[in-house]
Backbone as JSON Lines, residues from 0, in Angstrom:
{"i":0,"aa":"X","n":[0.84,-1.15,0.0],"ca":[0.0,0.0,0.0],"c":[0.9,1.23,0.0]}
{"i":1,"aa":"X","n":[0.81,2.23,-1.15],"ca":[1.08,3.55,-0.93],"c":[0.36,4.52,0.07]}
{"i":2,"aa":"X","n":[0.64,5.28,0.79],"ca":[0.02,6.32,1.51],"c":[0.52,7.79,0.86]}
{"i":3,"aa":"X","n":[-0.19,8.62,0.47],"ca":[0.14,9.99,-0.11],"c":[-0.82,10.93,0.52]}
{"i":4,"aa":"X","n":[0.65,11.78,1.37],"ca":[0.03,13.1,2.6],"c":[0.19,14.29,1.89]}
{"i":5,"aa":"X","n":[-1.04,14.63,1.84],"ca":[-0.55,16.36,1.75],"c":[-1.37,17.28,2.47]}
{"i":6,"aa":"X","n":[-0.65,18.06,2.62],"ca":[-0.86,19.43,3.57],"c":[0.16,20.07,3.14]}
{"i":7,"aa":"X","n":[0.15,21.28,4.87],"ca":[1.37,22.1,4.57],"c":[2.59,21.58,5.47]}
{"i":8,"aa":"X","n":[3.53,22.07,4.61],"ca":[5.19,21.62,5.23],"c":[5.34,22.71,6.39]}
{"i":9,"aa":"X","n":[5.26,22.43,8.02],"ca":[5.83,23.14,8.44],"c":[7.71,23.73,7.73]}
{"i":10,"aa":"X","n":[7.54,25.52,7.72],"ca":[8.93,25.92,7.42],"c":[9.65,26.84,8.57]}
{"i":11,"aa":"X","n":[10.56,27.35,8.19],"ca":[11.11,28.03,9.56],"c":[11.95,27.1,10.87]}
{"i":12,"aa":"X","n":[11.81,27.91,12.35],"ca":[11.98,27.38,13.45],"c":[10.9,26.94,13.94]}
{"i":13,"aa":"X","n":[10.77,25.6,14.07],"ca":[10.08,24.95,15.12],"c":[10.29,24.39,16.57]}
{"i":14,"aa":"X","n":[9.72,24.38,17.4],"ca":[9.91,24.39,18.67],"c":[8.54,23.41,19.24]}
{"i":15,"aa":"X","n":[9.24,21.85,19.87],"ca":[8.59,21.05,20.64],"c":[9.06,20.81,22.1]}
{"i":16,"aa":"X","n":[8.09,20.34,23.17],"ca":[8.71,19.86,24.35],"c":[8.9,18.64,24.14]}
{"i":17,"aa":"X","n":[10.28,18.57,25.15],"ca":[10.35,17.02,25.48],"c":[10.04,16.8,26.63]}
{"i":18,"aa":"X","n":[8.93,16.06,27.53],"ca":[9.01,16.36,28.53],"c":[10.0,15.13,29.67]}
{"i":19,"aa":"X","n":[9.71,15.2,30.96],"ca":[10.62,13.98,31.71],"c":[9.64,12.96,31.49]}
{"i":20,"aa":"X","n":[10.27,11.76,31.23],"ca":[9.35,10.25,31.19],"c":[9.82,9.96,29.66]}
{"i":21,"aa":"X","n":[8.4,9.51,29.13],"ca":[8.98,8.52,28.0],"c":[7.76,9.65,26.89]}
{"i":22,"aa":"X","n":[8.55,9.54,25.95],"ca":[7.42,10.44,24.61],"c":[7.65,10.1,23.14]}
{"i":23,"aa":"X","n":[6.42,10.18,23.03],"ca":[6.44,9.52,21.25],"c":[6.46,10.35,20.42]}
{"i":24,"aa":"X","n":[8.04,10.71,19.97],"ca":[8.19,11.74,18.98],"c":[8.72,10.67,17.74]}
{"i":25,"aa":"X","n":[8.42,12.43,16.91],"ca":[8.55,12.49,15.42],"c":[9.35,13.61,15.02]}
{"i":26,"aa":"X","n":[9.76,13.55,13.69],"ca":[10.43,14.8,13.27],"c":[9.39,15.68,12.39]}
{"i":27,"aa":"X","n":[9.56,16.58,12.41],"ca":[8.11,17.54,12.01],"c":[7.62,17.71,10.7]}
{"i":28,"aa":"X","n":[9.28,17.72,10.36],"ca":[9.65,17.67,8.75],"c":[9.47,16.4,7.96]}
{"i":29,"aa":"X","n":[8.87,16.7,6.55],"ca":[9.14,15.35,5.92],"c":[10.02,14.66,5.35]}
{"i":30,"aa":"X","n":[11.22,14.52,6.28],"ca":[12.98,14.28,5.81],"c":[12.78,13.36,6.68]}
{"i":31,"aa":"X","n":[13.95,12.03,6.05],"ca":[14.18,10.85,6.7],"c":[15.44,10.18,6.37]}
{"i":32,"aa":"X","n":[15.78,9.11,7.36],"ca":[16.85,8.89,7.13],"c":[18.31,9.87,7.07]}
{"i":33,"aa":"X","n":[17.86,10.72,8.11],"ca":[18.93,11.7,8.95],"c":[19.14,11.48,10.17]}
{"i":34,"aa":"X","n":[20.28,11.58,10.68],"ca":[20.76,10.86,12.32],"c":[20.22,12.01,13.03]}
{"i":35,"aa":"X","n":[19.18,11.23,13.77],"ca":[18.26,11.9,14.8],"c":[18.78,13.18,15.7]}
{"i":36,"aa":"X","n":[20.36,13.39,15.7],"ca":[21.22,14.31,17.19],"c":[22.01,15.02,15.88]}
{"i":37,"aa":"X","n":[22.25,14.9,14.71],"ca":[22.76,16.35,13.88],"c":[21.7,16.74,13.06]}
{"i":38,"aa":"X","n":[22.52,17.43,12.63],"ca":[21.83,18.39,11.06],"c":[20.85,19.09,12.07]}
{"i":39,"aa":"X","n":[20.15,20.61,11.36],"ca":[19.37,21.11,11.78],"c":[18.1,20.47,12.46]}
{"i":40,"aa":"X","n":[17.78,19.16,12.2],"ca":[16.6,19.14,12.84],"c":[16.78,18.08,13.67]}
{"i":41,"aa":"X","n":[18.05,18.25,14.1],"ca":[18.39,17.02,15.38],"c":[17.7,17.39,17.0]}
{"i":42,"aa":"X","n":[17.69,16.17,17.45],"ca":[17.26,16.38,19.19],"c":[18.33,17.06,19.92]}
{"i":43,"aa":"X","n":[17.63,17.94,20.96],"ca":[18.85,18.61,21.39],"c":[19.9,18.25,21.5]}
{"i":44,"aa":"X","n":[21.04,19.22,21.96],"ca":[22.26,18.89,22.8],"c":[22.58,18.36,23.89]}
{"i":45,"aa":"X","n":[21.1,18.87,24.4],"ca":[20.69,19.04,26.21],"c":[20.31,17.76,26.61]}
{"i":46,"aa":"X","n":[19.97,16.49,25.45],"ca":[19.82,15.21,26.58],"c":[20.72,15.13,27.92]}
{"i":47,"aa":"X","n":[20.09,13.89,28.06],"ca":[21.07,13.28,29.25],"c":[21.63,12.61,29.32]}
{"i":48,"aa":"X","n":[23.15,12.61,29.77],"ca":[24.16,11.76,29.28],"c":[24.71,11.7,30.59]}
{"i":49,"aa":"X","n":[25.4,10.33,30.85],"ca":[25.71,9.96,31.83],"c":[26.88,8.85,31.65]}
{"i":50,"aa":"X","n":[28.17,8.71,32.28],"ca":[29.34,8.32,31.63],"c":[29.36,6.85,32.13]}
{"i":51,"aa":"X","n":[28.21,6.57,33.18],"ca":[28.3,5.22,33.79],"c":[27.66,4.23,32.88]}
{"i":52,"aa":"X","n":[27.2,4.71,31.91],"ca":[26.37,4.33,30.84],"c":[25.58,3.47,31.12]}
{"i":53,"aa":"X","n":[24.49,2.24,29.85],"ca":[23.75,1.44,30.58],"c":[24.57,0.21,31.15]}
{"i":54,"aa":"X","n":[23.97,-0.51,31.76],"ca":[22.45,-0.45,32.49],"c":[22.33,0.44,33.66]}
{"i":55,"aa":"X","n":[23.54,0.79,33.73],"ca":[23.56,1.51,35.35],"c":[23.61,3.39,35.14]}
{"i":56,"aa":"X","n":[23.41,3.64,34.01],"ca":[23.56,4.94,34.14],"c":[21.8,6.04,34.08]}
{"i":57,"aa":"X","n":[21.64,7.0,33.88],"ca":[20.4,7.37,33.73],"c":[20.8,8.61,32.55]}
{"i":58,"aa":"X","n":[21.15,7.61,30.97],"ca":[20.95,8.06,29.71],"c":[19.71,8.36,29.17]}
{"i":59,"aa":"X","n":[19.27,9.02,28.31],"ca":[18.47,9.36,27.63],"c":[18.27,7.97,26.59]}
{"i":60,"aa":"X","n":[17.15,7.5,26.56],"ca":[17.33,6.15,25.49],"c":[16.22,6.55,24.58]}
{"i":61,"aa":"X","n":[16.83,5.85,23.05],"ca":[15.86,6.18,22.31],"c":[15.14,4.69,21.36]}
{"i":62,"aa":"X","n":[14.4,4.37,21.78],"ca":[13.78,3.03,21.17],"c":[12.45,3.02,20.12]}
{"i":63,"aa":"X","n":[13.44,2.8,18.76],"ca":[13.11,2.07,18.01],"c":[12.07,0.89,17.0]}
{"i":64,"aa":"X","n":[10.77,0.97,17.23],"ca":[10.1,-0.6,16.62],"c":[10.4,-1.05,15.49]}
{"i":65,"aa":"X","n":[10.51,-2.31,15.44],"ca":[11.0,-3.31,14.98],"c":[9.91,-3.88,13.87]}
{"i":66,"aa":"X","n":[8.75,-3.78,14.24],"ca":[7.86,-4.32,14.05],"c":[7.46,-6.15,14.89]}
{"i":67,"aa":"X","n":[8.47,-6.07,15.91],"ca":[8.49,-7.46,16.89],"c":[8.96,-6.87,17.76]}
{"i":68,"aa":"X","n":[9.43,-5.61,18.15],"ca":[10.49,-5.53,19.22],"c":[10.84,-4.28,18.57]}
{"i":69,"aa":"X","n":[11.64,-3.89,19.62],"ca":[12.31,-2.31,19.85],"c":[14.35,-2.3,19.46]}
{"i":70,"aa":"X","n":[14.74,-1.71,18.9],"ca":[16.05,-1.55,18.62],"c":[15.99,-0.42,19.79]}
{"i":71,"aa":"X","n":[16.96,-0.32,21.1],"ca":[17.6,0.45,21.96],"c":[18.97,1.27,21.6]}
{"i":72,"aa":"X","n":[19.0,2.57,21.97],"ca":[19.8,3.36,21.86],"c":[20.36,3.84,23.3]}
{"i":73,"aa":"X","n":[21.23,4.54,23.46],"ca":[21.31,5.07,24.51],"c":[21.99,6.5,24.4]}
{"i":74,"aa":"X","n":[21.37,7.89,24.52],"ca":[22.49,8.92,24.27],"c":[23.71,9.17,25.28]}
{"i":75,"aa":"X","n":[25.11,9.35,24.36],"ca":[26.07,10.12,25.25],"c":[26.53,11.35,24.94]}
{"i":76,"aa":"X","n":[27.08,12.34,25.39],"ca":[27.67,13.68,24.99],"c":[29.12,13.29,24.48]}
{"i":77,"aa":"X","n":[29.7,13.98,23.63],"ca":[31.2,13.9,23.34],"c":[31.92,13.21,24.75]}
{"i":78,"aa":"X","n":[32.04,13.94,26.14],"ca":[32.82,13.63,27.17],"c":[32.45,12.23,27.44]}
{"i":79,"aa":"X","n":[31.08,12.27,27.82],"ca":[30.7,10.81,28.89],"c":[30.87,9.65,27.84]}
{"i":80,"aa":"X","n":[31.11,10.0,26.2],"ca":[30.93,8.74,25.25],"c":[32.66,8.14,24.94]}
{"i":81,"aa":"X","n":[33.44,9.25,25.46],"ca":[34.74,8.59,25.49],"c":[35.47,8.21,27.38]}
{"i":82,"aa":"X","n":[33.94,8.72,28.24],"ca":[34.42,7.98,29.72],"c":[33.86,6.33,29.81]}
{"i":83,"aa":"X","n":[32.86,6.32,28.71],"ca":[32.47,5.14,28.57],"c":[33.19,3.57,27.53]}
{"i":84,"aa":"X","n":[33.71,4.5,27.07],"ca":[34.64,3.28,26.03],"c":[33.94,3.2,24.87]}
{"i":85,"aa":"X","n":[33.38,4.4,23.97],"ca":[32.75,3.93,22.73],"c":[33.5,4.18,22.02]}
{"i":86,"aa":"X","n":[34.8,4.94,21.96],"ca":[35.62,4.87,20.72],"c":[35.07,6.11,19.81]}
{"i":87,"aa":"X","n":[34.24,7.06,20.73],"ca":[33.61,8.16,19.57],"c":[34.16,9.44,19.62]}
{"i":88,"aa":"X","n":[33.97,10.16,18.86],"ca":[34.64,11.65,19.02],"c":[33.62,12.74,19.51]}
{"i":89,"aa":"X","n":[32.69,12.06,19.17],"ca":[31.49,12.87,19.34],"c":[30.16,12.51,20.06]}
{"i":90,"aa":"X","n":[29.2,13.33,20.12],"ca":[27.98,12.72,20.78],"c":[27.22,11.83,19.99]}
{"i":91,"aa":"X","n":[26.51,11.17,20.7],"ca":[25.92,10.16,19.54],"c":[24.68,9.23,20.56]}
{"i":92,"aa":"X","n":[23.92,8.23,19.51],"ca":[23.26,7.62,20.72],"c":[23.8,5.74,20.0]}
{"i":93,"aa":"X","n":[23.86,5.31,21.26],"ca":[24.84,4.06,20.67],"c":[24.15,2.73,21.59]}
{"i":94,"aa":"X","n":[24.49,1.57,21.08],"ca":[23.84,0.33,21.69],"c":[24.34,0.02,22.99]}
{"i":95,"aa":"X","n":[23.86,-1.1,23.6],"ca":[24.66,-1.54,24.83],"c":[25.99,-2.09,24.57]}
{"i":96,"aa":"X","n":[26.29,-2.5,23.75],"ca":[27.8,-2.55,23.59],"c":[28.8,-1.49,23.34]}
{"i":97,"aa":"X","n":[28.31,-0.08,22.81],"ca":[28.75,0.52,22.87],"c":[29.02,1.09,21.37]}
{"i":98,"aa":"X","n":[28.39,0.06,20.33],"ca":[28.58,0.67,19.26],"c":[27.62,1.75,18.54]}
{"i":99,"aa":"X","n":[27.98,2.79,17.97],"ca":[27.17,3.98,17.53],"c":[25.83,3.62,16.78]}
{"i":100,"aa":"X","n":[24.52,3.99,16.55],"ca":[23.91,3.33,16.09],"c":[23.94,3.68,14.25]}
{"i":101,"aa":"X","n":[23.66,2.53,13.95],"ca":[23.69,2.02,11.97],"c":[22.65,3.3,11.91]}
{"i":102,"aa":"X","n":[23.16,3.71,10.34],"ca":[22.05,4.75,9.35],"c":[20.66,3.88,9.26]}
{"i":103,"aa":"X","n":[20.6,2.78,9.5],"ca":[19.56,1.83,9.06],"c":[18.89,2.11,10.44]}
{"i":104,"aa":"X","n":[19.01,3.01,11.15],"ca":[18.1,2.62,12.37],"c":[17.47,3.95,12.34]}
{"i":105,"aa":"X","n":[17.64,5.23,11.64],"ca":[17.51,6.2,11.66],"c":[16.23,6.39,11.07]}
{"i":106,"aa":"X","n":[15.24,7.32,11.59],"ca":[13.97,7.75,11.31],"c":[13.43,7.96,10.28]}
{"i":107,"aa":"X","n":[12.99,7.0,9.53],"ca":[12.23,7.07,8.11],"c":[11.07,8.01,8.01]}
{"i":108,"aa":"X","n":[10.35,9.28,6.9],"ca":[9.88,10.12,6.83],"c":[7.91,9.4,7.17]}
{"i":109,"aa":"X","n":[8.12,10.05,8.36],"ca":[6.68,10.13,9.04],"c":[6.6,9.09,10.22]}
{"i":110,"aa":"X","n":[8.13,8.71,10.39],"ca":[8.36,7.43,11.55],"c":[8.23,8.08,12.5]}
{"i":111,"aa":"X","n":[7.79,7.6,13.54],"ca":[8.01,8.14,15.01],"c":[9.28,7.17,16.08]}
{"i":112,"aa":"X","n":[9.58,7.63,16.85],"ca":[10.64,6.7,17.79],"c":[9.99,7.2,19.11]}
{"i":113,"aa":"X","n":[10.48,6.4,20.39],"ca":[10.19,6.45,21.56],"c":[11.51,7.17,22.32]}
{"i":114,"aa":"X","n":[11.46,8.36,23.27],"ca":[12.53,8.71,23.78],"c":[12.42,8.88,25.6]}
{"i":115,"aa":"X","n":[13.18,7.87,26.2],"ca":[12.76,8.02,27.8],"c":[13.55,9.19,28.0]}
{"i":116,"aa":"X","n":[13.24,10.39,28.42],"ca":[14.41,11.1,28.38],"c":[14.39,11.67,30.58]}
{"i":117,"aa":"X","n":[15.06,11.18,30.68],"ca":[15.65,11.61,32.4],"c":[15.79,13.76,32.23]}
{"i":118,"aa":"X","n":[15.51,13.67,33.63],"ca":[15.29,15.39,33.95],"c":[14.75,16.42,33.34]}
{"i":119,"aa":"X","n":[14.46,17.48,33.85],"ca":[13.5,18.71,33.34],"c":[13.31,18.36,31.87]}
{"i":120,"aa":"X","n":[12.23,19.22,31.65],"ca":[11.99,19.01,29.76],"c":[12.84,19.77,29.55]}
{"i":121,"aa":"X","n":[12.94,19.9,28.06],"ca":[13.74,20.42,27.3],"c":[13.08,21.25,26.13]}
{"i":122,"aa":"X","n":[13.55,21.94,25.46],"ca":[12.69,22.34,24.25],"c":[13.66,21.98,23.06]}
{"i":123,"aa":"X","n":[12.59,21.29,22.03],"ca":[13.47,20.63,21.06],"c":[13.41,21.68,19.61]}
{"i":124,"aa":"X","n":[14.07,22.08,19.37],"ca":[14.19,23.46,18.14],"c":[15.15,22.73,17.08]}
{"i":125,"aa":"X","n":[13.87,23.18,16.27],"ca":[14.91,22.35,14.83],"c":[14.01,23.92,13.3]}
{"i":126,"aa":"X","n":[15.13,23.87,12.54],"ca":[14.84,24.89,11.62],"c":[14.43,23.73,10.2]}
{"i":127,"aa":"X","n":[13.9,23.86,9.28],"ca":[13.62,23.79,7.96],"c":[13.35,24.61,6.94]}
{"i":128,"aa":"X","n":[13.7,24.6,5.61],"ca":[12.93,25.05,4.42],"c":[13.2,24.21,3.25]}
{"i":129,"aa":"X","n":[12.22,24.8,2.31],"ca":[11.58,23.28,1.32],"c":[13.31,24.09,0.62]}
{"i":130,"aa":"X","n":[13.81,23.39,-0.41],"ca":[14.83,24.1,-1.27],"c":[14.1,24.0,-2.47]}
């Protein structure tokens, strides 16, 4: 089955909460297959990152359906992702082993993902325009 949406493209700055607990976001835009934490319409900076990582740390996780099951993420910041042993240079959200997560896991256009995100909300600001 094809599905064909139309409306209007939000353009500009947009601005969502994230709040504390678990929330079923989306990206606003109809772009996909962009890593959820860069490019303009990434999740903040401001997750929560924590260097004790899982299971014992209180990361920001971002999960995935499978269509059977959930693919788990976990965010770290640049610092806590090289106190943890991922081998990264940068922030990123990465598996329990520690590896960064595959382009293949990244948010297909109109996908939603699940994000538990630990402490105060946040406001999630992402810019677009059509080119």
């Amino acid at each position: 089955m094809t599905n064909t949406y139309v409306g209007t493209v939000l353009q500009g700055t947009n601005v969502s909460t994230i709040p504390t607990g678990y929330s079923l976001l989306a990206l606003q835009e109809p772009v996909g297959g962009v890593d959820p934490l860069t490019n303009n319409i990434g999740l903040p900076p401001t997750l929560t990152s924590d260097p004790n990582g899982p299971p014992f740390g209180n990361n920001d996780v971002y999960y995935q359906w499978t269509g059977s099951g959930y693919n788990i993420y976990y965010y770290f910041n640049a610092t806590d992702a090289d106190a943890y042993g991922t081998a990264s240079a940068g922030p990123g959200l990465f598996d329990i082993t520690g590896t960064v997560m595959p382009s293949s896991s990244y948010p297909k256009v109109g996908q939603g993902f699940f994000l538990l995100h630990h402490g105060a909300s946040i406001n999630w600001t992402n810019s677009f325009t059509v080119q």
